[in-house]
Each structure stands twice: as structure tokens, then as C-alpha cells.
N, C-alpha and C positions, 0 to 999 in steps of 0.2 A: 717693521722688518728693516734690518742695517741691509742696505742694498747697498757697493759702487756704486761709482760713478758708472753711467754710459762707455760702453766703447767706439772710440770716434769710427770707428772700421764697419761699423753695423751697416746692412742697407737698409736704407730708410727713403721713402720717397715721401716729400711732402705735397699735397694738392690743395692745400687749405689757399685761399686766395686768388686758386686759378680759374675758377668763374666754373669749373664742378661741369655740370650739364647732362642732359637726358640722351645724347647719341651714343651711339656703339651696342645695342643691342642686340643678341646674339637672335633672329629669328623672330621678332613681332615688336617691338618696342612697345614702349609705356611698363611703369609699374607692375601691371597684369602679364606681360612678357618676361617678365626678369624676375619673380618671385617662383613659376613654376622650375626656373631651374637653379635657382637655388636648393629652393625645398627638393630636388631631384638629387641633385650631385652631395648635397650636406645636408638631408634631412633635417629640412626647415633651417635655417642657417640660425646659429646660438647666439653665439654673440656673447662667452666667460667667459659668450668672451666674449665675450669677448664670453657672456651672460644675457642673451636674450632670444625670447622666442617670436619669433618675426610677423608672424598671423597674430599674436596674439597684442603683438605691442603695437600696431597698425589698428589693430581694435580699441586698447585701452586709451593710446595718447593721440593717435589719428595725425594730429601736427606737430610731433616731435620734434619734425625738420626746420622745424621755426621757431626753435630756442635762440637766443640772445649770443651776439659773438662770443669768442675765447677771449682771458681775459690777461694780457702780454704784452710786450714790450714788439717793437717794429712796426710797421706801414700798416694802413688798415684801405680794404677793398671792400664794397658790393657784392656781399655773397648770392646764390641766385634764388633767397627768398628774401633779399633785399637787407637782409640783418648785416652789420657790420662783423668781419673776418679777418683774422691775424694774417700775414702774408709771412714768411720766414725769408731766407736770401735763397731757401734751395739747397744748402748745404748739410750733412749730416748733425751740425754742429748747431746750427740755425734753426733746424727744425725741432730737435729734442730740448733747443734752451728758450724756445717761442714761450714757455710758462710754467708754472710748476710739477703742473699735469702731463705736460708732453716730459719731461723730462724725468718722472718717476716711471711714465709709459718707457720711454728707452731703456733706463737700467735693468725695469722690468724683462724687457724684452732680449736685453745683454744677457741679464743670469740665467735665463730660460733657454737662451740657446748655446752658452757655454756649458749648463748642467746636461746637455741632452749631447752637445756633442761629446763631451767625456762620457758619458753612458753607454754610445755608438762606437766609442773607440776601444771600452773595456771589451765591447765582443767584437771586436775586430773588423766593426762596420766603420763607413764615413757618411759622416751626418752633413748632409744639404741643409743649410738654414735657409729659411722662408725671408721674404722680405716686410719691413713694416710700413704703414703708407696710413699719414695723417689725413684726415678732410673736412671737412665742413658745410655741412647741412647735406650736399650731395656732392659726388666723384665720380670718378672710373673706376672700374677693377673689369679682370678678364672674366669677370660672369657677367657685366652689362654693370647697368647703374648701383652706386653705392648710395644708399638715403640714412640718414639719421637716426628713424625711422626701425629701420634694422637692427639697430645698436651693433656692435663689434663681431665682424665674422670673417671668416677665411673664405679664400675662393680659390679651391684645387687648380684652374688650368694656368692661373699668375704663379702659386704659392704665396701671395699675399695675405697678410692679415692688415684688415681694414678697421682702423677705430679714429669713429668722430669721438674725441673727449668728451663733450660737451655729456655722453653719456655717463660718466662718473661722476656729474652731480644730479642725472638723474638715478643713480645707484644710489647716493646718499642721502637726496630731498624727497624722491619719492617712492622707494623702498625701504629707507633708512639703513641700508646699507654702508655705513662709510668708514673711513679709515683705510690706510695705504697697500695694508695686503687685502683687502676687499677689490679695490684698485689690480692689484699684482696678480691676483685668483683669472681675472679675466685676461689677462695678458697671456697665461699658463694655459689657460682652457683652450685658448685660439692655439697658443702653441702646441697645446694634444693633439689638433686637430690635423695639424702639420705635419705628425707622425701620423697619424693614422693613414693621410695620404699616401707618405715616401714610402713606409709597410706595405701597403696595397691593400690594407682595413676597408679604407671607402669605397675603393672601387670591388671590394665583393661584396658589402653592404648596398651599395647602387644597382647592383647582377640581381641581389637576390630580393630587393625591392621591385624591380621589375616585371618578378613573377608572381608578386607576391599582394593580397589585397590590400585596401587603403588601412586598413585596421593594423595588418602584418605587419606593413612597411613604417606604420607609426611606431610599432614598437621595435623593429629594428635601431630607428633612429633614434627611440629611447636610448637602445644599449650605445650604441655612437656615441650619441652626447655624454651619458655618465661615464664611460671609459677615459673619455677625453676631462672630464671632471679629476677620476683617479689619478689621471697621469699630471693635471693640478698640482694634487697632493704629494706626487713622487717627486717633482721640482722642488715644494717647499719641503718636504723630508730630506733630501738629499743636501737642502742650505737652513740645516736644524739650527745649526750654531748664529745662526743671524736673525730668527725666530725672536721676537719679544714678547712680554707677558700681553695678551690679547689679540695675539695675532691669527690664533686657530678657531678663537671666537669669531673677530672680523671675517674672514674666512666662509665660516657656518652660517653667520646670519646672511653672506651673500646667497648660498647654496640654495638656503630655505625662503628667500624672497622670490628669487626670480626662477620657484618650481612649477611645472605645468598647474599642477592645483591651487597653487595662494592667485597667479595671476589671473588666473580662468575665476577665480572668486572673485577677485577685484572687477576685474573686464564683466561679466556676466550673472556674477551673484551666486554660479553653479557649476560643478566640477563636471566634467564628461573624462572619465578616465581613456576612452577608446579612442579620444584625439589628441590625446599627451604627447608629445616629440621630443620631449628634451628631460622626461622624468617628471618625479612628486617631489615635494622639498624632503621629505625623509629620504628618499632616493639620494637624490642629489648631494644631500649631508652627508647619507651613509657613505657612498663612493669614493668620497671626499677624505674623508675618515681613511678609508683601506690605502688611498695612498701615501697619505701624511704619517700612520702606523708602521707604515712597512717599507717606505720609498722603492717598491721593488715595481718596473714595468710590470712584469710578470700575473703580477697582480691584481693586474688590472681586466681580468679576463668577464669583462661583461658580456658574452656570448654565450655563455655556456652557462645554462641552468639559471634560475629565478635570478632575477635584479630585485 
């Protein structure tokens, strides 16, 4: 996909090199503290964003968080599983040009929030852009600790979207997942998810999770996450003309990699469909599909009637 360049104007926080760490947790600390309320507030946190399901990638890779530094230009620091980590200078400019990957993530993250602000402005809204925040192996975010681990997810009370790279090569080496809008899908995904918060989407999916049993509320956060899939597809529909031959393929095969049923095969040899959070890969492709078809929000109505 012909992306721009970055816009230097984005907010981008970089943490990659700032020594990450396990404080600031919101109510019990440790991992076991900061997963319930992810999966609370973001129904299991995704991660396509940026693309990932958080129970289940703590099951299959266990120490993710311990892949090998980013691989770039600038100072290198002691990450806190001891692996060697890019430091940038801190600057918008520093952080998106640290490698190739941070820097296809910026663009990404450029066209995704200038396509949604012009969406916002045709109906007469103003679109609040999220901010984007690199790290490596582990960080901060306003829902307690950010791990590897996790792969790429949003956290409603920052508006941040959190992605360690290092997970778009496990998108490609170990889903075979790869190529740049494979990459971009995950950028989109976390960006859906950013709209579903500034709408008010999550927080009545959080209400009605609430009341709702652990079976219910899985399948709420089905519909969450494939909406924010479609709303993917309404980014790349909306920048059709920058679209190249293989890019809706790359795309699909992310969809159907990292779907509740390929991974629960991989991870356990055995599907449970009533613990799904984030959809099946046909789900997930399909969704996928209705936005790239139609680039219309609208469209995206996973609440109402069968997914």
C-alpha cells in the first residue's frame, strides 16, 4: 500500500529504552492485576491491533516478552528482560525514523487518523485523535503495565494505542502473516477501537457486560472486536486508490491467522467456541470484507443480528 510519509505533527510517545517496568498499577499489581482490566474495559485487549488475543498469546508464546531488540540506528539501552533496545532522542521524528517498522507504523497511523478525521468532519463531528506510544518488551499505559506479551492494544482512559513492533515479525514468522498492509490492518484495528471509545461503543459494551454472564460478555466482545475489524476495512476503502495488487489478500490472511479458532488450535489443539473474544478467522475476514466493500462506518453494525 503507497502510504505518505508520517506527519511530523502526530502524537507519538516513545518508551522504548526508558527501562519500561511493572509500577503503576491500577488496584493489585502483577500481570494477574492488569489483565482483568484490560479484558474488562476492551474485551480481552486485540491487539489489529493491533491483532491479538491476550489470554491466548500468554498461552501459546508465554515469553514473547523476551524477543531479541528492534533493529535501527541510535543508542542502545538494557531493556528490562535484559535484551538490547533502540532508545530514539524522544522526538516525533526520532521515534517514527528509529526503523523501518516504526516508521511504516507512523504513516500508518497518519492515514488512519486523517481518514477518520475527514469522515468526522463530513457529519459535522471533531474527531479527537488517540495518541501512539512505542515500547519494548514492557511500558506504561493508563491501564497499568504494557507487555509484549499482549501484542498491540488500545487503552480507553490514555486514548493510547500501544504497539511493541517487535510483534510484526511475530505476525510474519509466526502466523505468516506478512507484508505491509498486514502491518497497516493492525494500526486500523487499534484505530477502530479509538472510535468505538470517542462514540461511546465501549463503554455500553462494558454496561452490558456487566450484567451479563462470562459466555454473554465473550460474545459481546466478539462483536467489539469484529466492528473495529470493519472499521479496518472502511480506512483501507476510503485510501482505495493507494491499494496495490495483494494488499486485500495480505490483509485476509492477517484476519484468519490471528482468529479465536486457528489460535486456540495452535495454543491447545481444540476450538471452544464459548471462549472466543475477538471472533473465528471467517468472522474476522468476513468483517473485514464489509468494510473494504463499502468503506461506509455505518456498516459496520456488529450488534445487531448474527456476526
Amino acid at each position: 500500500m503507497r502510504l505518505d510519509d508520517f506527519d511530523p505533527n502526530i502524537n507519538v510517545e516513545d518508551q522504548r529504552g526508558s527501562g519500561g517496568g511493572f509500577g503503576g498499577f491500577g488496584g493489585g499489581g502483577g500481570v494477574g492485576g492488569f489483565l482483568p482490566l484490560i479484558l474488562g474495559m476492551v474485551g480481552s485487549r486485540f491487539g489489529c491491533g493491533g491483532i491479538v488475543v491476550v489470554l491466548l498469546l500468554f498461552a501459546v508464546f508465554g515469553g514473547l516478552g523476551n524477543l531479541g531488540g528492534l533493529v535501527g540506528g541510535g543508542g542502545q539501552v538494557a531493556g528490562p528482560s535484559g535484551q538490547s533496545v533502540q532508545r530514539s532522542d524522544g522526538s516525533v521524528q526520532g521515534a517514527c525514523t528509529l526503523n523501518t517498522i516504526s516508521r511504516a507504523t507512523c504513516a500508518a497511523y497518519s492515514s488512519t487518523e486523517n481518514t477518520w478525521e475527514a469522515l468526522f468532519r463530513a457529519q459535522g463531528q471533531t474527531f479527537d485523535p488517540p495518541k501512539l506510544v512505542f515500547f519494548s518488551g514492557t511500558g506504561q499505559s493508563g491501564c497499568g503495565v504494557a507487555q509484549s506479551a499482549m501484542g498491540p492494544f488500545y487503552c480507553p482512559p490514555d486514548q493510547g494505542i500501544y504497539i511493541d513492533t517487535s510483534f510484526f515479525d511475530e505476525l510474519a514468522n509466526r502466523f505468516g502473516a506478512s507484508g505491509d498492509f498486514a502491518q497497516y490492518y493492525v494500526v486500523a484495528h487499534e484505530m477502530g477501537h479509538h472510535i468505538q471509545n470517542i462514540t461511546g461503543t465501549s463503554d455500553q459494551v462494558r454496561r452490558a457486560q456487566a450484567r451479563a454472564s462470562e459466555t454473554e460478555g465473550n460474545q459481546l466482545s466478539v462483536r467489539l472486536e469484529l466492528q473495529a475489524d470493519c472499521y479496518a476495512g472502511v480506512w483501507a476503502a476510503q485510501n482505495r486508490e493507494r491499494l496495490e495488487p495483494g494488499d486485500v489478500e495480505e490483509g485476509l490472511r492477517a484476519a484468519q491467522a490471528i482468529g479465536d479458532d486457528a489460535l486456540q488450535r495452535q495454543a491447545q489443539g481444540r476450538v471452544v467456541p464459548d471462549s472466543f473474544t475477538h471472533g473465528s478467522s471467517e468472522q474476522r475476514m468476513r468483517w473485514l470484507r464489509v468494510g473494504l466493500e463499502t468503506g461506509d462506518p455505518a456498516r459496520c453494525d456488529t450488534f445487531s443480528g448474527a456476526v
